[in-house]
Structures are given as structure tokens and as C-alpha cells.
N, C-alpha and C positions, 0 to 999 in steps of 0.2 A: 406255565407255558404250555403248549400243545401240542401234544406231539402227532408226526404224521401217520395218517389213518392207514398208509399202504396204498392207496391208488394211484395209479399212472397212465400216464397219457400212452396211447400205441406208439410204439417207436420212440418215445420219449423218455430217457435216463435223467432224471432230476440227483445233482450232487449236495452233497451237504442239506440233504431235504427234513432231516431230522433233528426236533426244536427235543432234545434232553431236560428233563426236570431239574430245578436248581437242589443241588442235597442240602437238606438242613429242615425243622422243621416247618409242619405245613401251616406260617404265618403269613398274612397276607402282605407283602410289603408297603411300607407309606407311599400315596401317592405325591410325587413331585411337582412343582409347577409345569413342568414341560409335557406330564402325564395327562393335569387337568383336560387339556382339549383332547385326548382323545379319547378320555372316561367321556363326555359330555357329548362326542362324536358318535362313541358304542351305542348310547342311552339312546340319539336321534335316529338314527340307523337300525336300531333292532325292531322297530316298529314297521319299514318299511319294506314293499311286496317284491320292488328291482332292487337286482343283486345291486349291492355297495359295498364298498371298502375303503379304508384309510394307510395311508403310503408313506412312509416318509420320504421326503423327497430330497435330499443330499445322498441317503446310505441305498434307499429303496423298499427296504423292507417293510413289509406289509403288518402294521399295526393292528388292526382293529377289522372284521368282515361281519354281516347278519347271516341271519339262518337262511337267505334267502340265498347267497353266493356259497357256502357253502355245500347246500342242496344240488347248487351246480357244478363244484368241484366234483362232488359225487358220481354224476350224472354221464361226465364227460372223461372220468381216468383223472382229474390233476388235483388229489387230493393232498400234493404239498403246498398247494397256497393260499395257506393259514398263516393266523401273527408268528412270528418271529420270522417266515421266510422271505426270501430275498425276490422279490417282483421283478425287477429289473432282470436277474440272472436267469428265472425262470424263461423269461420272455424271450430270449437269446437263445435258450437249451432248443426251445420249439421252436423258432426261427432256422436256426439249425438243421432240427429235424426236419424241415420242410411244411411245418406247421402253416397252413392258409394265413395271414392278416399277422403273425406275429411279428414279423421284421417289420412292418407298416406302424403298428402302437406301439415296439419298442420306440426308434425313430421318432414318434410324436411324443412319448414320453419326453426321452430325453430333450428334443424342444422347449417342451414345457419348462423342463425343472431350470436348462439355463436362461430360460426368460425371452427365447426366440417367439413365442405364443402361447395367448393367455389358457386356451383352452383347445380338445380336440374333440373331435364327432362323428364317428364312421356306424353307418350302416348298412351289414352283411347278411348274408344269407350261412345259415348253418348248415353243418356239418357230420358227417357219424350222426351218431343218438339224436342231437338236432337239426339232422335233416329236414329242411322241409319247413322250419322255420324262417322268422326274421328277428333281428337283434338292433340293439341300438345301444355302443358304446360311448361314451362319454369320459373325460377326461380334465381335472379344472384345478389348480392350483389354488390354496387354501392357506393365506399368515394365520397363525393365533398363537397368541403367548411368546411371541419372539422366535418359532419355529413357523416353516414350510412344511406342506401336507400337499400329495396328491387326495382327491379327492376321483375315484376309481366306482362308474357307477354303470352298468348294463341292463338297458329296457328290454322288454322281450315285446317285440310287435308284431308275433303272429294277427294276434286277432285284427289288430288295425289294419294291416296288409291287405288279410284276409276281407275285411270290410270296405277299402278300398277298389281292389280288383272286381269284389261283385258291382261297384258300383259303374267302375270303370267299365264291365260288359253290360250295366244294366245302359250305360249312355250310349255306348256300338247299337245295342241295338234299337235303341231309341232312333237314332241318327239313321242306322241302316233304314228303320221302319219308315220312319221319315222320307230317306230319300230315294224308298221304294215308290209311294205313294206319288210323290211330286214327279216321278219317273213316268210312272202311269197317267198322273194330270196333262202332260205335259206331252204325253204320245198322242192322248184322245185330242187334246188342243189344237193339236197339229195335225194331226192326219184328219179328221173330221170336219174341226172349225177350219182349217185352212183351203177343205174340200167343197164346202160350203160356201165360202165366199169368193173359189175361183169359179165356184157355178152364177154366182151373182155377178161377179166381172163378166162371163157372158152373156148375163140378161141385159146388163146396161149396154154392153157392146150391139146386139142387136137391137135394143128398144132404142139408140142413136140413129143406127141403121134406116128401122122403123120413121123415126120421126125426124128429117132433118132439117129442120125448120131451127131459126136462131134462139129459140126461147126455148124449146125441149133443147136443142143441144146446149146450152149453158148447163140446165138443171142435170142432166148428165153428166156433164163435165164435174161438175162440185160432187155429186156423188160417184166418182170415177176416185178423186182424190182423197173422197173421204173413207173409200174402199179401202184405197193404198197404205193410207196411215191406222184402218186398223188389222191388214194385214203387217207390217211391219210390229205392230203393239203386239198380234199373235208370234210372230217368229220370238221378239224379245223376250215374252211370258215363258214362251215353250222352252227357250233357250236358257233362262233359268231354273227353273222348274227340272232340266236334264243336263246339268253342269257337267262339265271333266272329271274323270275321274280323280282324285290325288292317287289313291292306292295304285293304279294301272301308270299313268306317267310321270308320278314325282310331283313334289308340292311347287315347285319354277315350273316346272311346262304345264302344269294344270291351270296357275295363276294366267300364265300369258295368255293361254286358250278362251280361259275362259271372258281375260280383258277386250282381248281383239275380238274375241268371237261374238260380246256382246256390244262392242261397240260398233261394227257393223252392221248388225240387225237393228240397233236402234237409232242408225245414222249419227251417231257422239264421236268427236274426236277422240279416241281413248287411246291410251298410250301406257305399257308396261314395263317395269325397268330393274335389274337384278344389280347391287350395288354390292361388293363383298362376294364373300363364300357363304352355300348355305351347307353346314354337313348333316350327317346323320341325324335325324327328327326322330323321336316317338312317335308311330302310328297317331298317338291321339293329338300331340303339338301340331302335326299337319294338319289334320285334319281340322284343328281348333284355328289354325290360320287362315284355312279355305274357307271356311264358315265367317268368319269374320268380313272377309274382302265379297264372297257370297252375298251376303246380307247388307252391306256397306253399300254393293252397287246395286242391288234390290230397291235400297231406296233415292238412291242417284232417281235412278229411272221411274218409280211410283213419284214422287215430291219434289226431286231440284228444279227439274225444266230445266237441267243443267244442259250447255254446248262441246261444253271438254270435261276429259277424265282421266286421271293420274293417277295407276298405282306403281309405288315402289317398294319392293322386298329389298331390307336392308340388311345383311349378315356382321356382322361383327363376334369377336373370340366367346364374347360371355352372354351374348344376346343376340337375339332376331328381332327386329324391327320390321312393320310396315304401316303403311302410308296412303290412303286412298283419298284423292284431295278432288272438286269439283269445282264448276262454277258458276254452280246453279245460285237459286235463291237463297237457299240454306233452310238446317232440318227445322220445323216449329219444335217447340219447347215439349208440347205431349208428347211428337214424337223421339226427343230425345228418351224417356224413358220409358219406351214402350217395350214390350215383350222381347221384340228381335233384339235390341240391343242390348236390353238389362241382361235373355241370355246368353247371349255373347261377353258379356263384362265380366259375369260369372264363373264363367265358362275359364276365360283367362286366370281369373287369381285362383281356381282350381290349381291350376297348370303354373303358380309364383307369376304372372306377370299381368297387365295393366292394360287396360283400352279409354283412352281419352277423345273426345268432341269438341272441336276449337270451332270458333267461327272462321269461314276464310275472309278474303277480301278481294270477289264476293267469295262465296259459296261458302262450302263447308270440309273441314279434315278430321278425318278420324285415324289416329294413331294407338295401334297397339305393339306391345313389346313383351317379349315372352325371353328367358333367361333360357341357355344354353347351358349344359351343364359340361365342366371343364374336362379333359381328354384326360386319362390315366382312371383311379377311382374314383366314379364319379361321386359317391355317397361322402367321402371324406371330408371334412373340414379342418 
């Protein structure tokens, strides 16, 4: 047996923490059948880099650990749990003490072992010494040999994290750069081209003036209207091109702004609709919604020759929903997988959730649904 090394957690009094050598001489004792799985567990286990352990699951006590959980007891003060000590009691001492996440994996222990759930999965952020990291415990009930085993296994996901976040600032500022750019398209668009063609509205207005005769003023007249519709195609461009903010008015008043605001400029019945609650979003979930419904009406207005337009943001407890339906022609088949949308699809199952393309009847719906992550800790399963 193994006795304890002496380390302890801050504030942390571990009782009965010391596994005594059995007197008698140093023979190895026979192993048992109920022993087999966990000799066979030590062998699979000592090879691997995340901490593991083996638990029994009626008494608690912790059977079998690698060099790798070890390393961590060390690391962290709680160098009594090693084989022979009690897992369960441990967890409760520090729960107690006011230890971060122990009352949480006691609690899902005990779950487990009486068969309320099959498995448990919380990912936190560290503490003391591991500050500054991230973790990923895991939890899994294991039959062999006519016994129950927890099966007790901790990822360490700094570096994933780590790889994550750059990627997540390298897309801000992709998106930022982005939507600098089409900020600037979209000023020059409008302030210049819109200045430019109200100086051509004047030349027409006086070359009528000039020639009032039934045949020049027709040909005027058509170019009068054909002014009109491509000043309106300018206000549309520019007006998406310099969308609402999300980050300044929230992902609901950004949507409607931006439904109503485009549906006026490009004369569409459009119409926006809030069904549910939406709560608190990730910076990047919003922003990956605006983009979506963005890019959705982008191409309403480039390809449907649609008359009406429909979005609805749907809230629900473990999901967000939305919905942008037309009814226009519907998208051609290239453009279903073209750039905007593949990045947008992507974009979604980055974020766990799904963007689908239905045909309507007529036009076309594009539904995506993004998962809401539940109230209390959110990481736990």
C-alpha cells in the first residue's frame, strides 16, 4: 500500500489520510478475480499523459492512479489521494473547506454510482498553482468482473483553449477588418455615387425643361425612372454594406434595424418578429446571428427578385432559432454553396449549431439554430 507523501491542500485537513503498510513479510499477495480489472486498468492507464484514476464505486476508494495524477496531487497540496484513500470523503473535506467545484463532482459522483447518470463532464478554469489554466474532468462508470468502477479521468486544455481564443481574436478581427472596409464602401457609395446621380436628376430635369416636345419628354421620363431605381439599388448597397451595429444595440434591435431599414430602401415588404426570450449571447453567437440574417438578405436583394421578407428570431431555453423566409424565385444551386453561405454554415457549427436551405413555396428559407448554453455551470454535463 502507499502511504501518504505529506501534502495538503491550503485550509484542507484530510482525516484518516494514511494508507499503513500491512506487517508481515514483503510478499506480493495473490491476485483475486475482483483485483484482475484493476491490474489491467493500472497497465492501460500508466501509459497515458491525462491524469486517471480508478474508484471503486460502492466504498469510493480510490484504487489505482498514473504518474500523470499523481504529478498533480503534488502540484496542487492533495497528496492523500492515492490507492487505498477514500475519494468520496476527500471530496466532501474540500467541499467543506470551501474548495471551488468540489461540492459540484461530489454531487455528480454520487449520481453516478446510484445510476441517476451514466457519465459526468465539467470544464473549469484553475486555481492556486493552476491558475491560468483550463481543465476537463470527466467521470464514467465502468462493470468488469461483477464489480462497479468509477472511471476518474482530468484533461488539461490549456493549450486548446489557448488555440481557440487566438483563433477566436484572429475572426474579430477578420470580421472587424471586414466590416471596416464595407463601412468605408459604403460611405464612398453614398456620399459620392448618390451625389453624382442627384446631379444627373438635374440634367434630366432641365434637358425636359429644355426640350418639351412629346418624344424628348418620354425619353426622359424612362430615364427619370431608370435614375430612381438605381438610386434606391445605391441606398440598398450602402445600407448593407453599413449594417447596425449588434455590439452598440443588442442582437433584437440590430436585427429589426437592420430588417426594416433594408426593406424600405429597397421597397420589400419586410417584416421582423421576436418569438420567446433571447438572454445573454457570446459576443461571437451574436455576432455569428447578424451575419447570418446579413448575408441571407444580401442575397434576397442580389438574386430573389423577391416582394416580401420575413425574419423571425426564435428564443427557446436551450436554443436560438432564426428564420429568414422570402418570396422571390429561390437561390440557384451554385449559389447555395457559395462562399457567403459555406462561411456562414461554418461559422455555425464552430459555435455547436446548424444553418439549413429549404425551398419555399415560392421562394426560399434559410434556418439556422445555434444551442444556448443552460443557466447555472454552463461547462457541466
Amino acid at each position: 500500500m502507499l502511504a501518504n507523501r505529506g501534502w495538503r491542500a491550503p485550509g484542507v485537513t484530510f482525516v484518516n489520510s494514511r494508507i499503513d503498510p500491512v506487517p508481515g513479510p514483503a510478499v506480493a499477495p495473490a491476485m483475486s478475480p475482483a483485483d484482475e480489472p484493476v491490474g489491467i486498468f493500472q497497465q492501460l492507464l500508466d501509459g497515458l499523459s491525462e491524469q486517471a484514476g480508478l474508484v471503486d464505486a460502492e466504498s469510493g476508494t480510490i484504487l489505482a492512479i498514473n504518474d500523470a495524477w499523481e504529478a498533480s496531487t503534488r502540484v496542487n497540496g492533495l497528496g492523500a489521494f492515492v490507492p487505498g484513500f477514500n475519494y468520496l470523503a476527500g471530496l466532501a473535506e474540500m467541499a467543506a473547506a470551501g474548495h471551488p467545484r468540489a461540492q459540484t463532482i461530489l454531487d455528480a459522483v454520487n449520481e453516478v454510482r446510484r445510476g441517476e447518470r451514466g457519465s459526468f463532464r465539467l470544464v473549469y478554469e484553475g486555481v492556486g498553482p493552476e491558475l491560468g489554466q483550463s481543465f476537463e474532468i470527466r467521470i464514467a462508470l465502468v462493470n468488469a468482473g461483477g464489480h462497479r468502477y468509477l472511471r476518474v479521468t482530468r484533461y488539461d486544455l490549456t493549450e486548446l483553449s489557448d488555440l481557440r481564443h487566438l483563433r477566436d481574436e484572429f475572426n474579430v478581427s477578420l470580421l472587424e477588418a471586414q466590416e471596416g472596409e464595407r463601412r468605408r464602401m459604403g460611405r464612398e457609395l453614398h456620399d459620392s455615387g448618390m451625389q453624382l446621380l442627384a446631379s444627373l436628376g438635374l440634367s434630366l430635369a432641365r434637358l425636359r425643361h429644355l426640350r418639351p416636345d412629346v418624344e424628348a419628354t418620354g425619353i426622359t421620363e424612362d430615364m427619370e425612372k431608370v435614375l430612381l431605381e438605381v438610386q434606391r439599388e445605391f441606398r440598398s448597397i450602402s445600407f448593407l454594406a453599413h449594417p447596425p451595429q449588434v455590439e452598440r444595440l443588442g442582437l433584437v434591435q440590430a436585427l429589426q434595424d437592420l430588417v426594416e431599414g433594408f426593406g424600405a430602401r429597397a421597397g420589400l415588404d419586410a417584416s421582423f418578429a421576436l418569438e420567446g426570450e433571447v438572454g445573454e449571447l457570446a459576443p461571437s453567437a451574436a455576432r455569428t446571428v447578424f451575419r447570418v440574417v446579413q448575408e441571407a438578405v444580401s442575397n434576397v436583394h442580389r438574386h430573389a427578385r423577391a416582394r416580401r421578407l420575413t425574419v423571425r428570431l426564435v428564443g427557446r431555453r436551450r436554443a436560438l432559432h432564426v428564420l429568414v423566409a422570402d418570396d422571390g424565385r429561390g437561390i440557384p444551386e451554385d449559389l447555395r454553396h457559395g462562399v457567403g453561405l459555406i462561411g456562414m454554415r461554418a461559422r455555425m457549427q464552430e459555435l455547436g449549431g446548424r444553418l439549413a436551405i429549404r425551398g419555399g413555396s415560392p421562394g426560399t428559407v434559410i434556418l439556422a439554430s445555434l444551442p444556448v448554453p443552460p443557466a447555472g455551470p454552463p461547462s457541466a454535463e
